[in-house]
C-alpha positions as CSV (number, residue, x, y, z in Angstrom):
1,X,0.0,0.0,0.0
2,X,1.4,3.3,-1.0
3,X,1.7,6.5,1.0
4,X,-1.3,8.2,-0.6
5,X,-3.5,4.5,0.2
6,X,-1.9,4.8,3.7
7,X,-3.5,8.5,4.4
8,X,-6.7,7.7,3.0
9,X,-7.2,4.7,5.4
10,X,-5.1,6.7,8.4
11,X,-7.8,9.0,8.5
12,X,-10.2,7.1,10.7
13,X,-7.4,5.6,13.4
14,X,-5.5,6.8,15.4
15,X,-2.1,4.2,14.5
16,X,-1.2,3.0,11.0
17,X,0.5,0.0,10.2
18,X,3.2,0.9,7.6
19,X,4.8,-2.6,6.5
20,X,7.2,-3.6,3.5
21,X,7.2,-7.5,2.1
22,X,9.4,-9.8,0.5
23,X,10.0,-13.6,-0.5
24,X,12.0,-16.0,2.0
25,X,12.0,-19.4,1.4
26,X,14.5,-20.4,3.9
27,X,13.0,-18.6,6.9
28,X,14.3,-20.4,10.1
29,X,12.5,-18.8,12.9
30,X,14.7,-19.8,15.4
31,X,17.9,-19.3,13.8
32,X,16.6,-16.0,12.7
33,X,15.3,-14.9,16.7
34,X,18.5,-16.2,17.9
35,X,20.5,-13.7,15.3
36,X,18.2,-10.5,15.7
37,X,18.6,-10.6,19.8
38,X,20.8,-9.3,22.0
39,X,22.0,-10.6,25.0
40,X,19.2,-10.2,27.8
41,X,16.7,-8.1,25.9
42,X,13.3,-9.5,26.1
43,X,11.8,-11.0,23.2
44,X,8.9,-13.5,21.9
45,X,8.7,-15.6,19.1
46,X,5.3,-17.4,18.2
47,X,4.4,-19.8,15.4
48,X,0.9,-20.7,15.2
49,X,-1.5,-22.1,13.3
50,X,-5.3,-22.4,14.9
51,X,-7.1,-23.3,12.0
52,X,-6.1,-25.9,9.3
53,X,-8.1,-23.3,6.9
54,X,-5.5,-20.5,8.1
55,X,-1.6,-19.9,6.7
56,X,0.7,-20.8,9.5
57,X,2.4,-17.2,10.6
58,X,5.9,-16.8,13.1
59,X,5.8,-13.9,14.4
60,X,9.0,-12.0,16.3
61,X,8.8,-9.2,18.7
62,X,12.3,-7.7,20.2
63,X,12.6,-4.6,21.2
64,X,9.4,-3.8,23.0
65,X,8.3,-0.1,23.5
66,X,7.4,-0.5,26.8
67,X,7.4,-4.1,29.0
68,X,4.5,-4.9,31.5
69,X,4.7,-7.1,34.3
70,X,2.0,-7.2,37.1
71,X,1.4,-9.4,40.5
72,X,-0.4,-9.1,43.5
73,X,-2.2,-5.6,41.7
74,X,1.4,-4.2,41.6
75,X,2.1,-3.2,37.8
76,X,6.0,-2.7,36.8
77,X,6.1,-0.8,33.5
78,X,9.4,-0.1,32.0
79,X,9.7,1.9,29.0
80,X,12.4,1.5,25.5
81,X,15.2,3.3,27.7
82,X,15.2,0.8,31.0
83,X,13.2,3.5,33.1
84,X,11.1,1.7,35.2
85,X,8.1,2.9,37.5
86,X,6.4,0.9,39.7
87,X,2.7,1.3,40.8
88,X,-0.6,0.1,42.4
89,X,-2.9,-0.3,39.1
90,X,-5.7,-2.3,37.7
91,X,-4.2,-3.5,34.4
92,X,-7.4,-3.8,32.5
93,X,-8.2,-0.7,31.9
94,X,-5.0,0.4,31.6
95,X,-4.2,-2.5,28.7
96,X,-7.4,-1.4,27.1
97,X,-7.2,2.2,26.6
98,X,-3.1,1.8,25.0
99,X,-5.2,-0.7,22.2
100,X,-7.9,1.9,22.1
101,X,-5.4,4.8,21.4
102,X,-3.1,2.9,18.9
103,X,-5.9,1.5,17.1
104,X,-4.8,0.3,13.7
105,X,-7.1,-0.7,10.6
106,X,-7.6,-4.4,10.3
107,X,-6.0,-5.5,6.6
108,X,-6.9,-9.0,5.7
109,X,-3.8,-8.6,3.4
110,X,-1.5,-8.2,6.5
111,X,-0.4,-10.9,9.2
112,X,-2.9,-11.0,12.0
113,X,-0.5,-9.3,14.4
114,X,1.2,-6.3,12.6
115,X,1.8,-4.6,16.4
116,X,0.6,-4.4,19.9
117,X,0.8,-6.8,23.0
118,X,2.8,-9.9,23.1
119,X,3.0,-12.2,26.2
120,X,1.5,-14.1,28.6
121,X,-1.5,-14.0,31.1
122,X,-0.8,-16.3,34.3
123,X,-3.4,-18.7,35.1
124,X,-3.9,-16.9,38.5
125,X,-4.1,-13.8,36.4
126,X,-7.9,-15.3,36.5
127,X,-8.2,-13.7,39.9
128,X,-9.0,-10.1,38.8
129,X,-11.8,-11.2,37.0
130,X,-13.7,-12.3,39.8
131,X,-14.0,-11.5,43.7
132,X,-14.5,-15.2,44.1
133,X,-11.2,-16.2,43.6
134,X,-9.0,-14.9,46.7
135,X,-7.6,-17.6,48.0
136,X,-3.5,-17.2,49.0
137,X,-1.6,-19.7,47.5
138,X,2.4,-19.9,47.9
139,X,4.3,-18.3,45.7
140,X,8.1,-19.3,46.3
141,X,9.5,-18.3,42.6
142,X,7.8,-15.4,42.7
143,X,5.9,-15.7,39.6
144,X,4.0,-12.3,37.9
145,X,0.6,-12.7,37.2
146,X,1.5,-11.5,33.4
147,X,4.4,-9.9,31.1
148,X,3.7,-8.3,28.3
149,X,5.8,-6.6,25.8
150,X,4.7,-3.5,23.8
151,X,6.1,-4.2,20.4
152,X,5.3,-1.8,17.2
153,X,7.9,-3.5,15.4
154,X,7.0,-6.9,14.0
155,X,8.6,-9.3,11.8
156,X,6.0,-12.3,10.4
157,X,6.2,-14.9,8.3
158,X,3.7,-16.6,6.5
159,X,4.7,-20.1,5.7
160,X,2.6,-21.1,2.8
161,X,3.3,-18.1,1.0
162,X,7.0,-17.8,2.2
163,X,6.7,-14.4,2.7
164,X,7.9,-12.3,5.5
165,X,6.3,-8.7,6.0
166,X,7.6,-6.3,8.2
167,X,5.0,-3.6,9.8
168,X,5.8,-0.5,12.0
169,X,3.2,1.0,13.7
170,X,3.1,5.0,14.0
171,X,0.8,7.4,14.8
172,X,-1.5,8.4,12.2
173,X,-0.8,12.0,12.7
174,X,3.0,11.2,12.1
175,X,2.7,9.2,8.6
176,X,3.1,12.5,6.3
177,X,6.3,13.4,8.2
178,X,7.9,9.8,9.0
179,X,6.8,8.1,5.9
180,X,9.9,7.7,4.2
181,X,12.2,7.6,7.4
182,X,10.2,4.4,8.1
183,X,10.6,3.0,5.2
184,X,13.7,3.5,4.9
185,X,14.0,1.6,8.3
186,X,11.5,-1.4,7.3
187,X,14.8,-1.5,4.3
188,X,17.4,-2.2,6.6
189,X,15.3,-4.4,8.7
190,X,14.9,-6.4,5.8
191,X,18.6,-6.5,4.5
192,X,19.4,-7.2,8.4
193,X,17.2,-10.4,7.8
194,X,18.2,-12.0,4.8
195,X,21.8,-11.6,6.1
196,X,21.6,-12.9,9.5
197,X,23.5,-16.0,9.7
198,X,23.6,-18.9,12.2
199,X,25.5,-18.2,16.1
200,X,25.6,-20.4,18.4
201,X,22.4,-20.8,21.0
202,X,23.0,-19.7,24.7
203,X,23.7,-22.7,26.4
204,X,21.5,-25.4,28.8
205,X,22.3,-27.3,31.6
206,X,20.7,-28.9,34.4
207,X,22.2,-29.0,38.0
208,X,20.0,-30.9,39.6
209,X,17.4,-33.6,38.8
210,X,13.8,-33.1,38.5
211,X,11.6,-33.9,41.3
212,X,7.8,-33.5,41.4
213,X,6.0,-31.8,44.0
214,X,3.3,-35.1,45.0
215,X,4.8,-38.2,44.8
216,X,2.4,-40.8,43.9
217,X,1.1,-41.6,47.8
218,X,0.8,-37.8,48.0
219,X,-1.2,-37.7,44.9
220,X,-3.2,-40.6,45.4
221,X,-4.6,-38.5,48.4
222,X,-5.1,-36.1,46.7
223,X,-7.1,-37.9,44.1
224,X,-8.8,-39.2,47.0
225,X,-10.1,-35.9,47.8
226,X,-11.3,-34.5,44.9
227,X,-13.6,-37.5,44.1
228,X,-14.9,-37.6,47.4
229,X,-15.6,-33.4,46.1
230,X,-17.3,-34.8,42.9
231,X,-19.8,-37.3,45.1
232,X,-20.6,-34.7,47.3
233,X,-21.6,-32.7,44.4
234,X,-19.5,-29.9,45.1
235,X,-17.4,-30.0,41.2
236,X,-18.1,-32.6,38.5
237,X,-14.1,-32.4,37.4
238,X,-10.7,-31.2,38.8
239,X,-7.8,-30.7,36.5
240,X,-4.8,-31.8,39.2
241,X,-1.2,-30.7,38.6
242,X,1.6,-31.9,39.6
243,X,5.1,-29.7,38.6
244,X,8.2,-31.2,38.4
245,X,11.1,-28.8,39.3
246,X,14.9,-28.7,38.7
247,X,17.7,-26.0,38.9
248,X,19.7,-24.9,35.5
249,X,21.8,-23.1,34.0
250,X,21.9,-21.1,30.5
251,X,18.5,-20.3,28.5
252,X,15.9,-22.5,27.3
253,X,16.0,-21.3,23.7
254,X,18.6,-24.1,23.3
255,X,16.0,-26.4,23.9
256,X,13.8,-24.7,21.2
257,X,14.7,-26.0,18.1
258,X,14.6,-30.3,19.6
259,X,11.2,-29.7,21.3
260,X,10.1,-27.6,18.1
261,X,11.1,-30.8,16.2
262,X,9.5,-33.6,18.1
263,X,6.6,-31.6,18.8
264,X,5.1,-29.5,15.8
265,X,1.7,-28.5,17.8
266,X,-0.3,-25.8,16.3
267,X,1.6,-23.6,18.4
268,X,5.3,-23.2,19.3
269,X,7.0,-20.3,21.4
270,X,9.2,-19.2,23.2
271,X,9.5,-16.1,25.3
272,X,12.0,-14.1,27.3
273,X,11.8,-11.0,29.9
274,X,14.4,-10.5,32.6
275,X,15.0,-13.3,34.6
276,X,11.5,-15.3,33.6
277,X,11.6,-17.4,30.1
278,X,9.3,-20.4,29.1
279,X,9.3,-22.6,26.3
280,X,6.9,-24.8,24.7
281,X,4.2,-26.5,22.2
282,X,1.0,-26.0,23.0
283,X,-2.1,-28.2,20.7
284,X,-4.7,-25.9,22.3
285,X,-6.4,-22.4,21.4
286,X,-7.4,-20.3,24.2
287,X,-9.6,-17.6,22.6
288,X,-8.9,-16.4,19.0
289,X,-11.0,-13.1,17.8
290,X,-10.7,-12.5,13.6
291,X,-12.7,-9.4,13.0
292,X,-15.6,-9.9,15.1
293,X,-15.9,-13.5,14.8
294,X,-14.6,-15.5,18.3
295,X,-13.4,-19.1,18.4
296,X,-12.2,-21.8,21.1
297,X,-11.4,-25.1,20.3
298,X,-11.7,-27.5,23.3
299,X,-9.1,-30.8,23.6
300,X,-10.0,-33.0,26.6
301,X,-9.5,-36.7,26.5
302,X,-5.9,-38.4,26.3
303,X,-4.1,-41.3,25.3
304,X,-0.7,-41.6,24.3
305,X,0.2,-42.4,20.9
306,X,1.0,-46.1,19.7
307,X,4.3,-47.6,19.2
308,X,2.9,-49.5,16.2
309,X,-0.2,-48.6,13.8
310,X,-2.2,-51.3,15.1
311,X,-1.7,-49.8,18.9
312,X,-2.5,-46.2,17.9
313,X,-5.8,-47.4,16.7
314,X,-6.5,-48.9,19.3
315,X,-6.0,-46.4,21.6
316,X,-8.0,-43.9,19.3
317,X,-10.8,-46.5,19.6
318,X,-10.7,-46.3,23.2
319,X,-10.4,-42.7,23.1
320,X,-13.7,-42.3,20.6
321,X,-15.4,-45.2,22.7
322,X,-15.0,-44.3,26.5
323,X,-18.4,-42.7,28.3
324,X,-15.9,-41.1,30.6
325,X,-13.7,-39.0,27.9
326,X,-17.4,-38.1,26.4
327,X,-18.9,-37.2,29.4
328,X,-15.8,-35.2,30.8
329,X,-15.7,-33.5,27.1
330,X,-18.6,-32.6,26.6
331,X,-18.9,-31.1,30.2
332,X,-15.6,-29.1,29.1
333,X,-17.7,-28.2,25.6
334,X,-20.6,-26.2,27.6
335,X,-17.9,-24.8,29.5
336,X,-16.6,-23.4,26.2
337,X,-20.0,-22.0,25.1
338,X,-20.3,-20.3,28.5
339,X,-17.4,-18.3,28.4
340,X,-17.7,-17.3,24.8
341,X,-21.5,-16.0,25.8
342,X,-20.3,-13.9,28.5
343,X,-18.4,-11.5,25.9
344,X,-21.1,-12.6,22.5
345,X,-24.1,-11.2,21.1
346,X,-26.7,-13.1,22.2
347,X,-28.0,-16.4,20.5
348,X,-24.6,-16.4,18.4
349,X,-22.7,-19.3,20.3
350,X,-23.1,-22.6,18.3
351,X,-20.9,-25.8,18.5
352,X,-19.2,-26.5,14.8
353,X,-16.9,-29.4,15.8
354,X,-17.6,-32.0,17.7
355,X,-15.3,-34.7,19.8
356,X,-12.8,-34.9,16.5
357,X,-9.9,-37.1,16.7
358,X,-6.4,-35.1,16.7
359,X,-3.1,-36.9,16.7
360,X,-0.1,-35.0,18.1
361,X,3.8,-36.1,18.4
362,X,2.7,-38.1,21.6
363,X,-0.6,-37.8,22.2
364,X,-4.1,-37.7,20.9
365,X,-6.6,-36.1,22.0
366,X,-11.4,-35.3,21.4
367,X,-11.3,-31.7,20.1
368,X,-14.3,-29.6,19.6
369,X,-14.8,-26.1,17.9
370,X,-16.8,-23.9,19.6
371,X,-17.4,-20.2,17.8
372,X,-19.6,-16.8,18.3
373,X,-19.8,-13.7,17.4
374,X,-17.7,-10.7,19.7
375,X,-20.0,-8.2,21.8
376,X,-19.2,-4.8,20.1
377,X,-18.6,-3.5,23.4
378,X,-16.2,-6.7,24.3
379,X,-12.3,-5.3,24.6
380,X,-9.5,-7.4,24.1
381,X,-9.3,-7.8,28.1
382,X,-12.9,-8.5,28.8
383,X,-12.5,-11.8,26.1
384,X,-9.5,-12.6,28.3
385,X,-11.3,-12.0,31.4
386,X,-14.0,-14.2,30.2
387,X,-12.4,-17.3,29.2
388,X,-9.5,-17.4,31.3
389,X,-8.6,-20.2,32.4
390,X,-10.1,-23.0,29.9
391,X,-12.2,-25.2,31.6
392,X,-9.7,-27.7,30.4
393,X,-7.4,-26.8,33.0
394,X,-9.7,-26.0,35.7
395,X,-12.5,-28.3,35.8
396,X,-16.3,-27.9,35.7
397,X,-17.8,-25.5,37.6
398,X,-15.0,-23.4,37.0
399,X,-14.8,-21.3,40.1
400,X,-15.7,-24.4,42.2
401,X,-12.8,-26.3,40.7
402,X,-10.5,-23.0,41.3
403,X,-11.5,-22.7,44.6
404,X,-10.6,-26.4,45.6
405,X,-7.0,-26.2,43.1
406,X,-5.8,-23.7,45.3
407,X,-6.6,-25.7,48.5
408,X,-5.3,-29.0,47.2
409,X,-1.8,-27.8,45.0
410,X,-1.3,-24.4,47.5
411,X,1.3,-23.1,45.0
412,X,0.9,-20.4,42.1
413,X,0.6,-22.2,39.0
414,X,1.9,-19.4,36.8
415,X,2.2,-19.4,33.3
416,X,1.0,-23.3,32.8
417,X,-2.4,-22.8,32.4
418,X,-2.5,-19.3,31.4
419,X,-2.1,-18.3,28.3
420,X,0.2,-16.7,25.6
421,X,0.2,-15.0,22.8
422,X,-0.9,-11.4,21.1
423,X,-3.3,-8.9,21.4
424,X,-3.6,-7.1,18.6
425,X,-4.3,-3.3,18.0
426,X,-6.0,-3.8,15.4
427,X,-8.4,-5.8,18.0
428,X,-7.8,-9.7,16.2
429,X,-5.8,-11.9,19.0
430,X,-5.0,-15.0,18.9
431,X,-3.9,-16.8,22.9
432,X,-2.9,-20.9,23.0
433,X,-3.6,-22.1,26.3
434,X,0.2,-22.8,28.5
435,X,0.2,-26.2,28.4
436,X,3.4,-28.3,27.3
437,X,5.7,-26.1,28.4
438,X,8.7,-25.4,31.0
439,X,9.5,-22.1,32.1
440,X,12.2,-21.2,34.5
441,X,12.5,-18.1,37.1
442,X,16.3,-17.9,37.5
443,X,18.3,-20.9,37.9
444,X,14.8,-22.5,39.2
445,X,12.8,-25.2,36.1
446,X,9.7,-26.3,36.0
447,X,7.8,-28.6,33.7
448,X,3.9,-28.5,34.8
449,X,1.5,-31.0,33.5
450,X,-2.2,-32.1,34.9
451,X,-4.6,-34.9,34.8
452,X,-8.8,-34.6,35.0
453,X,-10.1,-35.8,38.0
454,X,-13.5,-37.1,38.5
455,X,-15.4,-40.0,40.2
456,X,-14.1,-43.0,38.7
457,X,-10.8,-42.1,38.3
458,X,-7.8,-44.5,39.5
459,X,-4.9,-42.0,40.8
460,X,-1.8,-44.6,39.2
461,X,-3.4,-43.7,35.8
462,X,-3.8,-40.3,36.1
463,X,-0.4,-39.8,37.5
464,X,0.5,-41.9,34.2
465,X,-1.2,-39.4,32.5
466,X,0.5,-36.4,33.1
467,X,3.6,-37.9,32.7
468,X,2.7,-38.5,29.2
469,X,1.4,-35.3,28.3
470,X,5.2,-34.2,30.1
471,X,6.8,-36.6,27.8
472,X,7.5,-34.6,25.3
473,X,9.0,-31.6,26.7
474,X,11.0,-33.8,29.4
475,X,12.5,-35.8,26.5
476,X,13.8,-32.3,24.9
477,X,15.0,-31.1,28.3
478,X,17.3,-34.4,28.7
479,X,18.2,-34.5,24.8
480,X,19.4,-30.8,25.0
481,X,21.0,-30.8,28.2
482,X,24.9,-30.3,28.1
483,X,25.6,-30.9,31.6
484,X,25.0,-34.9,31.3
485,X,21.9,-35.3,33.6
486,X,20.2,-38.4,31.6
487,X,19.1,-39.4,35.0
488,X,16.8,-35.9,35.5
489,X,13.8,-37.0,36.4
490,X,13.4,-38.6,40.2
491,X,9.4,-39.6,41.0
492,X,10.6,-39.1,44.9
């Protein structure tokens, strides 16, 4: 789009995305992350791809306008030149007037995130949303309830059309006068990226084996518990965790490209901010909002993958066959639908996909496709609000299952079952759910997985369970780690 184009369509926002394009074939996102940062700066890089009917974009954000990390209602903003204020704030409205003012057209030509927010949401971030949820859990990493990185500088890749576009957002008022300086930028941007070359990754070690919070008596309690919850009527499911933790040294990012490999989920990421980084592969959508159309896509039910053809199919029959996966998905399913109503116009929630088989790397899984139509009074935050956390990691009723998580696990959860991704200013975002990762606070690791709980479950096979849906990143972990630490996983 030309300059002239540019003011035409500037006119009725207050940002403008001003992008140039070009042909990559060779676009290794992690090589080309890798290149483009600098030692310590924060930084996110996102692949995803929702929708089998939608390109497959990476998106990179370094250099972030401002950064924004909140816990406990104390919000840390630190602008481009390392000033930092702290202050007692409600981030909502604060997150929702900066989209508001930098408002930028929505161009189906362009990537679906040309600028804006890029980060993560905590699951305890669920907390504001609701004065039922105040119960103190532990917090010994001291985890932020999110981090998110202002970023008007993005570079995105679409990888059916291998081609990369790179967008700065401006103030409309300011395209006349910095046209051609940006330009010029989005130029040497470009020639930056076709020329970046391979350097080595930051380096990975473990120095000390992982151990999980509940052994298996400790868990089986636990189990115990929760089903004697679901008889008394109290919850129908419980989504029990159980984090395995280590100590390291290095950066995860040089675990990035064997998890990447093993695991090619609809979304892989990796993001960095201070002393906080996490890593993973997620198979599940959060909330993604195209125009004013909003989807979630529901995965419950789990059985690892065969080790021959003949074993996978089996388990997939299982899978397809058991009352308890249906029942438990389709409770998760009506969770879905209302979460999405809370922020829809009314009557415009349906169900499109029903319990569909999807194979992953190690797992399979019943998804479902549940889609509406956005309130036009619904902001970016109030979707968020409204669907965080899935119902696939809390349980059913949500805020009953909440309630009883915090009692029985008594430690933050953090990023696992949060969520991650970008908001856009153009108001389309797109957040997987933080599942399948590890994330590490300083030299402390942590690989989070859960099992559902409800009345006929057997506490060995759930324990079995999230070890499988762990499998996958632990196997990275151990493959990547240079310090020699094959024996890294101890089940106490």
């Amino acid at each position: 789009m030309n300059k002239d184009d540019l003011l035409t369509l500037a006119a009725d926002y207050p940002a403008i995305q001003i992008t140039r394009q070009f042909t990559m074939p060779d676009f290794d996102p992690i090589t080309l992350f890798n290149a483009l940062k600098q030692a310590g700066e924060p930084g996110f890089l996102l692949t995803g791809k929702p929708k089998e009917t939608e390109d497959g974009y990476t998106f990179i954000g370094l250099a972030p306008e401002r950064t924004f990390t909140y816990r406990d209602h104390v919000l840390t903003e630190t602008d481009a030149d390392g000033r930092e204020t702290t202050r007692n704030a409600d981030l909502k409205p604060i997150l929702d007037d900066l989209l508001a003012q930098n408002r930028t057209p929505r161009q189906p030509e362009l990537p679906p995130f040309t600028g804006g927010l890029i980060g993560y949401f905590s699951y305890d971030y669920a907390k504001y949303a609701t004065t039922a949820l105040r119960d103190t859990v532990a917090d010994p990493m001291g985890l932020d309830d999110a981090d998110l990185l202002l970023v008007n500088r993005v570079i995105a890749y679409n990888h059916r059309k291998h081609q990369v576009t790179l967008s700065h957002v401006i103030p409309s008022l300011e395209l006349e006068a910095r046209y051609e300086v940006v330009m010029g930028d989005l130029a040497t941007l470009q020639a930056t990226v076709l020329a970046a070359t391979p350097k080595p990754l930051p380096t990975f070690s473990l120095k000390t084996p992982f151990h999980f919070q509940f052994s298996l008596n400790e868990f089986t309690k636990k189990v115990a518990e929760t089903k004697q919850h679901v008889i008394d009527g109290d919850i129908f499911q419980l989504i029990l965790s159980n984090p395995q933790q280590a100590t390291m040294t290095g950066s995860l990012l040089h675990i990035a490209p064997t998890l990447f490999k093993a695991s090619p989920s609809p979304y892989q990421f990796y993001f960095h901010h201070r002393d906080f980084e996490t890593l993973g592969a997620s198979p599940e959508t959060l909330i993604t909002k195209r125009g004013d159309q909003l989807f979630t896509y529901p995965l419950a039910g789990t059985r690892r993958r065969g080790q021959t053809p003949e074993e996978d199919a089996k388990f997939a029959t299982e899978l397809q066959t058991s009352p308890k996966e249906k029942a438990e998905h389709n409770m998760l399913i009506d969770l879905g639908r209302n979460d999405l109503g809370r922020v829809s116009e009314f009557g415009s929630v349906h169900v499109t996909t029903t319990r569909a088989l999807l194979k992953f790397a190690n797992v399979m899984h019943l998804g479902s496709t549940v889609e509406s139509t956005a309130a036009p009074d619904a902001s970016a935050l109030d979707i968020v609000n409204a669907v965080l956390p899935a119902g696939t990691l809390s349980g059913a009723p949500k805020i009953s299952a909440m309630q009883l998580i915090s009692q029985l696990e008594h430690h933050k959860r953090g990023v696992y079952g949060g969520c991650l991704g970008y908001l856009d200013y153009s108001g389309d975002l797109d957040l997987c759910i933080g599942i399948r990762l590890t994330y590490r606070k300083g030299d402390q690791m942590v690989i989070h997985s859960g099992a559902g709980i409800v009345a006929d479950s057997v506490a060995k096979y759930e324990y079995q369970e999230f070890n499988n849906k762990a499998r996958a990143v632990k196997d990275a972990v151990l493959a990547a780690d240079q310090g020699g630490l094959t024996h890294a996983v101890l089940n106490r």
